[in-house]
N, C-alpha and C positions, 0 to 999 in steps of 0.2 A: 573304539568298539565298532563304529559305523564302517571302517577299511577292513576291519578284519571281517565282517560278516560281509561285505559284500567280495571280500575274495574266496569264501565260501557258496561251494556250488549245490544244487536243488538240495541232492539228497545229505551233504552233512548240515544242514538245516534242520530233515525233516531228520535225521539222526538223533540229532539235540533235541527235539520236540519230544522225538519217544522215549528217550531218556527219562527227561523229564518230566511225562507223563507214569511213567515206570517208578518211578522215585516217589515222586508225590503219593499214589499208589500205595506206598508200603508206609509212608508216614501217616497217611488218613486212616489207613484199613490194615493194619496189622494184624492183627487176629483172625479176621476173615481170611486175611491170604495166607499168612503160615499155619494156622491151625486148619486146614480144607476139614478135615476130619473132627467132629464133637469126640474127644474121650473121652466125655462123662457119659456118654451114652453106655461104654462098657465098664464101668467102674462098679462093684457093688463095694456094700459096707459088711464088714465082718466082724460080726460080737460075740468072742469065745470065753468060756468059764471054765472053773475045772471037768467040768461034767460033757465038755467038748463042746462044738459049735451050737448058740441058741437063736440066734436069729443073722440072715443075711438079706438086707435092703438092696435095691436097685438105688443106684445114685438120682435117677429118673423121680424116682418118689420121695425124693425129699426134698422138691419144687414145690411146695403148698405154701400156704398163706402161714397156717400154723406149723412150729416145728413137731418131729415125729419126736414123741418120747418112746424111753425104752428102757425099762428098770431089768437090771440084773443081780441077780441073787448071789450072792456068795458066803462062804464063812464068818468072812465079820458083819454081811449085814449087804442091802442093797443099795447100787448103784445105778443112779440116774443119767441115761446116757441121750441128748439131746441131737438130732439129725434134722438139719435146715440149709435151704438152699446148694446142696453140694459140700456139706461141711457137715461133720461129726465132732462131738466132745462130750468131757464127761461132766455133766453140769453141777452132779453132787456126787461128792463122795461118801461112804457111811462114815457117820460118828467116830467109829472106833479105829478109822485109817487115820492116824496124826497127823502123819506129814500131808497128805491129801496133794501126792506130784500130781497123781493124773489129773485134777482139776486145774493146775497150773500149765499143762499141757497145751491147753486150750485146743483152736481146732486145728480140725487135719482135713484137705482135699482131696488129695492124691495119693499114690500108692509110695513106699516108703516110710515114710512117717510112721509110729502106732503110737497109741495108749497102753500104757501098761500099766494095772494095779498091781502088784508081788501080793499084798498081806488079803488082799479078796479073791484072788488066784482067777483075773480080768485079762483079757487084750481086745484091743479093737485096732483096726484096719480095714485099708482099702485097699482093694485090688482088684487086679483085670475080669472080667466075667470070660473073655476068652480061654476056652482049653491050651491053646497053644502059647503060651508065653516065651517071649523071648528070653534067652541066656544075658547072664549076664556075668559081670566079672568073679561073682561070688557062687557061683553058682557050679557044682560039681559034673 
């Protein structure tokens, strides 16, 4: 190791230095470096019933100590929908949903994902607060 680095001149040295500083870099600070950008800053949460959209959260507000609740009214009965730290789910379902998927859903952060009750005629999601969203593969 001692012949090979000394047949290396100033600057592949200081080559290898900032490599190596470059490296180290992305294993300490990952998230700071590839995320430059917070998307939860644009992300609301989206609670619709049959009766169309009833509430839309900022991702932002649901940084508190206590989770936000949020009861939605439906056909069979109300559902309890819990929003904490960046995360949405449905914490209760009514009595009279059986199966109770959406409570098995658990949470969702990101856009993608939803909750969906069929028999309380429920979805929740999240999505970009931007007007201009990007295309995507599914998209017409």
């Amino acid at each position: 190791m001692s012949k090979a680095w000394e047949l290396m001149t100033f600057y592949d040295k200081v080559l290898i230095v900032i490599i190596a500083i470059i490296s180290l870099s992305f294993i300490l600070f990952p998230n700071s470096i590839l995320n430059h950008n917070n998307k939860e800053d644009e992300y609301i949460i989206v609670v619709q019933t049959a009766d169309g959209i009833q509430k839309q959260i900022k991702m932002n507000e649901t940084y508190q100590n206590e989770p936000l609740i949020i009861e939605a009214d439906g056909p069979i009965g109300t559902t309890i929908i819990e929003a904490h730290n960046g995360r949405v789910r449905v914490k209760k379902a009514p009595p009279a949903d059986l199966l109770r998927i959406d409570e098995k859903i658990g949470w969702i952060s990101e856009p993608g994902p939803s909750i969906i009750c069929v028999p309380n005629k429920l979805a929740i999601w999240i999505e970009e607060s931007k007007s201009e969203q990007a295309l995507d593969g599914m998209s017409w």
